[in-house]
C-alpha positions as CSV (number, residue, x, y, z in Angstrom):
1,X,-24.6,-65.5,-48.7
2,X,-25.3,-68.8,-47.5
3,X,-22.9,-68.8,-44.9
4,X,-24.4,-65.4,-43.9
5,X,-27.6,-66.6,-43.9
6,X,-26.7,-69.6,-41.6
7,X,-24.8,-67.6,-38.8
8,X,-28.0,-65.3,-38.7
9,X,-30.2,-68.7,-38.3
10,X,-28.1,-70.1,-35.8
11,X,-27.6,-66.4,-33.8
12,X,-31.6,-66.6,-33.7
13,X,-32.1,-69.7,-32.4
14,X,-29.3,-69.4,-29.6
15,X,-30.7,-65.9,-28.7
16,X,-34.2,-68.5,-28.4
17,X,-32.6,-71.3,-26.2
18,X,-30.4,-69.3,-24.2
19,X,-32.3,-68.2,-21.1
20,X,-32.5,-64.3,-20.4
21,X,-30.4,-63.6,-17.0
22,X,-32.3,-61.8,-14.6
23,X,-30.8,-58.6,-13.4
24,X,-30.2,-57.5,-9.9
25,X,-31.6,-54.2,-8.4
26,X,-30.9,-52.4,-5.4
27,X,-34.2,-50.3,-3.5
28,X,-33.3,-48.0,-0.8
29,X,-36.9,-47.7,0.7
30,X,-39.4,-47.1,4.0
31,X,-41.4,-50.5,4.6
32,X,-44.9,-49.4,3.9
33,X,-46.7,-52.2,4.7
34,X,-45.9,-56.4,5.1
35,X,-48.2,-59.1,3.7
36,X,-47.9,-62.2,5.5
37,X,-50.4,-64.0,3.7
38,X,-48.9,-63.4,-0.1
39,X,-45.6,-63.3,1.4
40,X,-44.8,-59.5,-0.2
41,X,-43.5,-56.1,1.1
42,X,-44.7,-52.9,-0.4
43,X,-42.1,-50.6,-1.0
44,X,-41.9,-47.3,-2.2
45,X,-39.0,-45.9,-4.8
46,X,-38.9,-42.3,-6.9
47,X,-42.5,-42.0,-6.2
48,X,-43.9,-45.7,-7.0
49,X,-45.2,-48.0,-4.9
50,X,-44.7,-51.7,-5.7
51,X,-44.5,-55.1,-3.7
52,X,-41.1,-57.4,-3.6
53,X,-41.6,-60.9,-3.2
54,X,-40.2,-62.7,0.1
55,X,-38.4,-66.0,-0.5
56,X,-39.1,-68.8,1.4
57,X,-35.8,-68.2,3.5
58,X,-36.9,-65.3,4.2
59,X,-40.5,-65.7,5.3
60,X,-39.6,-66.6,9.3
61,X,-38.0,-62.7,9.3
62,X,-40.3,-60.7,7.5
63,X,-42.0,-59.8,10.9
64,X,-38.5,-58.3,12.1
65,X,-38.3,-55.9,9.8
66,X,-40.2,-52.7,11.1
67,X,-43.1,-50.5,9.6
68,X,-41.3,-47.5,7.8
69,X,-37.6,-48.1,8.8
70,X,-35.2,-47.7,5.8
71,X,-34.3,-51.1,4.4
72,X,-32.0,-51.7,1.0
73,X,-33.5,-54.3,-0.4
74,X,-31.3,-56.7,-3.1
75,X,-34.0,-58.0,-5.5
76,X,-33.7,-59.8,-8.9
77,X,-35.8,-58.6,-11.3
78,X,-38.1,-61.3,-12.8
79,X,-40.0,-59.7,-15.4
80,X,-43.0,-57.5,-15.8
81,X,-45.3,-60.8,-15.0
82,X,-43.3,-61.4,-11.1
83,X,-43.0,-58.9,-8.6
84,X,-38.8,-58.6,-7.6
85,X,-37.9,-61.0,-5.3
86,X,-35.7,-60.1,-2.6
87,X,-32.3,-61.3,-2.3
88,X,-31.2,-59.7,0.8
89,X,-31.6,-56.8,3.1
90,X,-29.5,-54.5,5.0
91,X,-32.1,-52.0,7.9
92,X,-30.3,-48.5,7.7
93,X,-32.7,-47.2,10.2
94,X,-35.0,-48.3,12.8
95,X,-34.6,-51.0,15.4
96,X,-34.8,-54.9,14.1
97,X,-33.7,-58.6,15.4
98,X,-33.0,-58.8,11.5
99,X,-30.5,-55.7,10.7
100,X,-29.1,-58.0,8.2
101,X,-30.3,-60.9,6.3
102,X,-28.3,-62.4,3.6
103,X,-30.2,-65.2,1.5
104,X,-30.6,-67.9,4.0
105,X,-30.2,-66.5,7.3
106,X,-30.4,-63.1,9.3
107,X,-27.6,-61.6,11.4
């Protein structure tokens, strides 16, 4: 019982240390609308609209990317508290000098 009672203390506090990993999601979507000044697109998925987070690699290209062409977005999911935050994005319709961008640069 003791032992049993020690591997259940110690399974707790690893599950406490160890950090959750974050899980990646991918959004085929229209781009509503682009914020430059929070640095977020809204997006729209099974009818919800929500914003993604632009990383800072990201920010010089958000302009490229068009007003309601189809983009699929990469994001990792942070948690209810942080919008996603994209990863990268591939434009499946609509004209852009940023058809592809894949975490530091756009091709």
């Amino acid at each position: 019982m003791k032992l049993l009672n020690f591997s259940l203390s110690l399974f707790l506090l690893t599950i406490a240390i160890v950090p959750a990993f974050a899980e990646d999601r991918s959004f085929y979507s229209p781009v509503i609308y682009i914020d430059k000044e929070k640095s977020q697109i809204l997006i729209s998925t099974s009818a919800t609209v929500f914003y993604i987070e632009v990383p800072d690699a990201a920010k010089p290209h958000m302009d490229k990317l068009p007003i309601s062409s189809l983009v699929d977005f990469v994001v990792e999911m942070r948690g209810e508290d942080k919008p996603p935050l994209i990863k990268t994005w591939k434009v499946k319709s609509g004209e852009s000098t940023c058809m592809y961008f894949n975490g530091t640069e756009c091709k």
